[in-house]
C-alpha positions as CSV (number, residue, x, y, z in Angstrom):
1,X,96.9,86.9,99.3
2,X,94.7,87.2,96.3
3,X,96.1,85.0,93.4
4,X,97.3,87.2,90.2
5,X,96.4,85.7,87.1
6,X,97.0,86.5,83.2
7,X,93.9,88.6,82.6
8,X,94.6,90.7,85.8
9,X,97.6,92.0,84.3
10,X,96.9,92.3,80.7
11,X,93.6,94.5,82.2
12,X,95.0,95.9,85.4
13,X,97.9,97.7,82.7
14,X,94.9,98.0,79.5
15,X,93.9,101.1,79.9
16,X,97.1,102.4,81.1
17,X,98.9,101.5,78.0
18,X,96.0,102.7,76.2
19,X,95.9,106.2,77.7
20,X,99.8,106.9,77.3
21,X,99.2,106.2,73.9
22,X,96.7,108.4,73.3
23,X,98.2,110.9,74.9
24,X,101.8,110.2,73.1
25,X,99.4,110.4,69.6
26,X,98.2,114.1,70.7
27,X,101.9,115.2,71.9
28,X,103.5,114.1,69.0
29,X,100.8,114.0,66.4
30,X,100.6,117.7,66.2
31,X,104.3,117.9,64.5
32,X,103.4,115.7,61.9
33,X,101.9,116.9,58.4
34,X,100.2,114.1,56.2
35,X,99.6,114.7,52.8
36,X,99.3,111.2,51.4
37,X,96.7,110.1,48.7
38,X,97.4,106.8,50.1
39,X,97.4,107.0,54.3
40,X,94.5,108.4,55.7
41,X,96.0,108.8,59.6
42,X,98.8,107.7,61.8
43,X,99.6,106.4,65.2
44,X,103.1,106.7,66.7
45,X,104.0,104.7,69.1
46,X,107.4,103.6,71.2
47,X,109.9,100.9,71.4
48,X,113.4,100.6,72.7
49,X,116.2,99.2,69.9
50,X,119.0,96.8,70.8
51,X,120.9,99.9,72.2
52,X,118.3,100.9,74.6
53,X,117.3,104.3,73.0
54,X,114.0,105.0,72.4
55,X,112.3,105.3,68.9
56,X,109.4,106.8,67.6
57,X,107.7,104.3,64.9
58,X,104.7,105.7,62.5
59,X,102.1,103.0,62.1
60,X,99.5,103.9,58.8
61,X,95.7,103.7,58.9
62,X,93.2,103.1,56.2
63,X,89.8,103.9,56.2
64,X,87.5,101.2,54.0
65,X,87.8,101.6,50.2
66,X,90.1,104.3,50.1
67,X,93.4,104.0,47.7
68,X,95.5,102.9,50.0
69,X,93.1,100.0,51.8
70,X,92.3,99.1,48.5
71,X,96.1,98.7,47.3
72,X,97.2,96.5,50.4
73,X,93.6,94.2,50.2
74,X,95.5,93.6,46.5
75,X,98.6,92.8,47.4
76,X,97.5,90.8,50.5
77,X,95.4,88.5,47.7
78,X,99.1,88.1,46.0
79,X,100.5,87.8,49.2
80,X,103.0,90.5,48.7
81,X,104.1,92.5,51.2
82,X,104.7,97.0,50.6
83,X,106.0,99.8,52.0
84,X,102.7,100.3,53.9
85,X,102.5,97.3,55.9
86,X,105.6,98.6,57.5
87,X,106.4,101.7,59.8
88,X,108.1,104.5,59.1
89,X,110.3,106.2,62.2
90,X,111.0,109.1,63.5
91,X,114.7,109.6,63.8
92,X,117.3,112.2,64.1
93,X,120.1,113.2,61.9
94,X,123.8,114.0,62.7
95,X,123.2,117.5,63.2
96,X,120.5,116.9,65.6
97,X,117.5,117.3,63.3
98,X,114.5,115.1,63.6
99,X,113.3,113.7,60.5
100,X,110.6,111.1,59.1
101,X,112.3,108.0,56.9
102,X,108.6,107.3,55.0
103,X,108.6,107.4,51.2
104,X,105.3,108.4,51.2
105,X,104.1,112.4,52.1
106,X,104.3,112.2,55.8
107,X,106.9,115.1,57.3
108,X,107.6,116.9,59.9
109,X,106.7,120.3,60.2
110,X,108.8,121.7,62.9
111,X,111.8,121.2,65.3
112,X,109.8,121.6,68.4
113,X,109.1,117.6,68.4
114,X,112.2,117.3,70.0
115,X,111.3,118.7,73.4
116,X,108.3,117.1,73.4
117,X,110.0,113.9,73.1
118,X,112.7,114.6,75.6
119,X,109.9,115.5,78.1
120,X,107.9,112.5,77.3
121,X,110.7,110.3,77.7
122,X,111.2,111.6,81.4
123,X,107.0,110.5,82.3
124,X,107.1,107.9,84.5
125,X,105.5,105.2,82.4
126,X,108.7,105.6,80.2
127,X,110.6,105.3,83.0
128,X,109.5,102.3,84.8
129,X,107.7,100.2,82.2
130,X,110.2,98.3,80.6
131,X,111.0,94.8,82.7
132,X,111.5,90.9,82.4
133,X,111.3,88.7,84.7
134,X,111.0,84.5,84.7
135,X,111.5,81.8,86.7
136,X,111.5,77.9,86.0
137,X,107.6,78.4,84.9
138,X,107.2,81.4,83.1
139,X,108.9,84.5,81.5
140,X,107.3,87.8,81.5
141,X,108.4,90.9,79.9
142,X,106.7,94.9,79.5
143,X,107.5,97.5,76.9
144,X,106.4,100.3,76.0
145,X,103.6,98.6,73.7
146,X,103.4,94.9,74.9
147,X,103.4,92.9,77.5
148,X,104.1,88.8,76.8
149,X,103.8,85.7,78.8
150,X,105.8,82.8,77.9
151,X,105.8,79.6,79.7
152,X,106.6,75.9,77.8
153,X,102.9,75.0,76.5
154,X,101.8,79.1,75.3
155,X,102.9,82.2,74.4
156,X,100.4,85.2,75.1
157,X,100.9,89.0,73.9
158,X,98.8,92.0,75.1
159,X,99.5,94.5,72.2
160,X,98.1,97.9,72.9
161,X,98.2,99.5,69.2
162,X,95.3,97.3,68.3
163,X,93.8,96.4,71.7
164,X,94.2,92.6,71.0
165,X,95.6,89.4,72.3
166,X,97.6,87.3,70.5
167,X,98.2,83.7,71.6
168,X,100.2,80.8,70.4
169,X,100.9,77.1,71.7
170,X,102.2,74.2,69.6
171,X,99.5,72.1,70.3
172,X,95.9,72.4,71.0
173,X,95.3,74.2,74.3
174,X,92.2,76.5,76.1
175,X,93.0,80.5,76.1
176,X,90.5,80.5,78.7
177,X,92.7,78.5,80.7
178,X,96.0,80.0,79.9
179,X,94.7,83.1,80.4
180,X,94.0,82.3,84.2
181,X,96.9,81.1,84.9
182,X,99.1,82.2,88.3
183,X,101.1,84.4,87.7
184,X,104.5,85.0,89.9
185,X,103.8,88.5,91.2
186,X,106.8,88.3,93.7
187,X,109.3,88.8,90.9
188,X,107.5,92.2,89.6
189,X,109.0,95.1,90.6
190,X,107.3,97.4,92.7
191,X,105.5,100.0,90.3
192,X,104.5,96.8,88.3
193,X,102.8,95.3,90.9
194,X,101.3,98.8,92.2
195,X,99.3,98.6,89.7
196,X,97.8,94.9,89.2
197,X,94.2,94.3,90.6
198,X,92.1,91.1,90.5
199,X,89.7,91.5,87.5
200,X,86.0,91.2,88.5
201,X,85.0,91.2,84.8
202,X,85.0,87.8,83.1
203,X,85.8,87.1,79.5
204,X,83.2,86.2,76.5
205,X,84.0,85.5,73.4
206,X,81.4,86.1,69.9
207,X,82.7,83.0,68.9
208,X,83.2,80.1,71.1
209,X,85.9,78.3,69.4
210,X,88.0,80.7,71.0
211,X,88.3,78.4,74.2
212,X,90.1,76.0,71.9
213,X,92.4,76.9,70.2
214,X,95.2,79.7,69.8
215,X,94.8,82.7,67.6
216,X,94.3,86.4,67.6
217,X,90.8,88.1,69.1
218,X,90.1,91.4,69.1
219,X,88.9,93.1,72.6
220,X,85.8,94.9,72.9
221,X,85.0,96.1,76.3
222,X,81.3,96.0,78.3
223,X,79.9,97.1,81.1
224,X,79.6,93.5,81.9
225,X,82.4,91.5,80.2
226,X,85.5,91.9,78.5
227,X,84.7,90.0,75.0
228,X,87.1,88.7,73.0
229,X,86.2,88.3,68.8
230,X,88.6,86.1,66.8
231,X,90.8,88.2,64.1
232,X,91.4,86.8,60.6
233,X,94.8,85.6,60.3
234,X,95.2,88.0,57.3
235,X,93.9,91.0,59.0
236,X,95.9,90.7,62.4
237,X,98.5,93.7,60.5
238,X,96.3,95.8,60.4
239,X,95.0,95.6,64.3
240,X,99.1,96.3,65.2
């Protein structure tokens, strides 16, 4: 049997993630009015609360030099944090009605999100992606956004609303190695595993001091490679 590493699964499940939400952006997208001088676009995107119900979250995006990139790139220099580092939700009121809690001038501009939503909850990704599983080496859990390895020396993320990797280890170690490491493929479930291949591709990085030590990259995809490019540490909010 073909040993299942890291990379396979953060690359087997890449583009799946990245596909569902694009497609959950174009579903839900269309029922959304922006008229913010601050936000130039949105991306929704899911995750499950404490009490298992799904939630529709509203991440903002800035395009260079506009008001609002230039209002956060100030209050990142004061290290303050605002309202538009964090997301707004879509949610629904006691009578039923969906509504969007942002301050700023993003609204909904119909009712009909809600079958959309119902009928996107009911895809099969919905349905099956959300696991964890671990033994004595290493812990593994999928959402609807992330999937995250943990074992005692690292902790890596796959987060799709950026397309990056995060890692982190208390002391120095190689991503390159961590990121081939075994995984347990027995204790996947069986859509899970469906869907893992060994990756032919290897991994590059733009810089090389990415083999030694943690931190956040980027992923841009080649014919050739999968290349990884280091993220400043106060930029990683705006890649998820």
């Amino acid at each position: 049997m073909v040993e299942i590493r890291i990379k396979d699964v953060i690359f087997s499940f890449r583009h799946l993630y990245l596909e569902n939400n694009r497609k959950l952006n174009k579903r839900l997208g269309k029922h959304i009015s922006n008229k913010s001088i601050f936000i130039d676009d949105i991306a929704l995107y899911v995750t499950s609360n404490p009490s298992h119900k799904k939630t529709v979250n509203i991440k903002y995006t800035f395009k260079k030099g506009t008001p609002g990139d230039i209002y956060l790139r100030l209050n990142e220099l004061i290290n303050r944090n605002t309202e538009l580092d964090n997301p707004a939700s879509i949610k629904c009121n006691d009578n039923g009605e969906y509504y969007i809690d942002s301050k700023y001038n993003i609204r909904l501009k119909d009712q009909r999100i809600a079958k959309d939503m119902e009928c996107m909850f009911k895809e099969e990704f919905y349905q099956n992606i959300q696991s964890r599983v671990s033994n004595e080496k290493m812990d593994i859990t999928f959402s609807e956004t992330e999937i995250t390895f943990s074992t005692n020396d690292f902790i890596i993320w796959y987060n799709c609303l950026g397309d990056v990797i995060l890692s982190y280890s208390g002391k120095p170690f190689s991503l390159e190695d961590a990121l081939n490491t075994s995984v347990p493929i027995e204790l996947l479930s069986d859509y899970h595993k469906g869907i893992i291949k060994s990756e032919k591709k290897p991994i590059s990085s733009e810089k090389k001091e990415y083999l030694d030590t943690p931190g956040d990259y980027s992923i841009k995809e080649r014919d050739s490679d999968y290349s990884l490019r280091l993220i400043s540490k106060k930029k990683i909010n705006r890649y998820i």
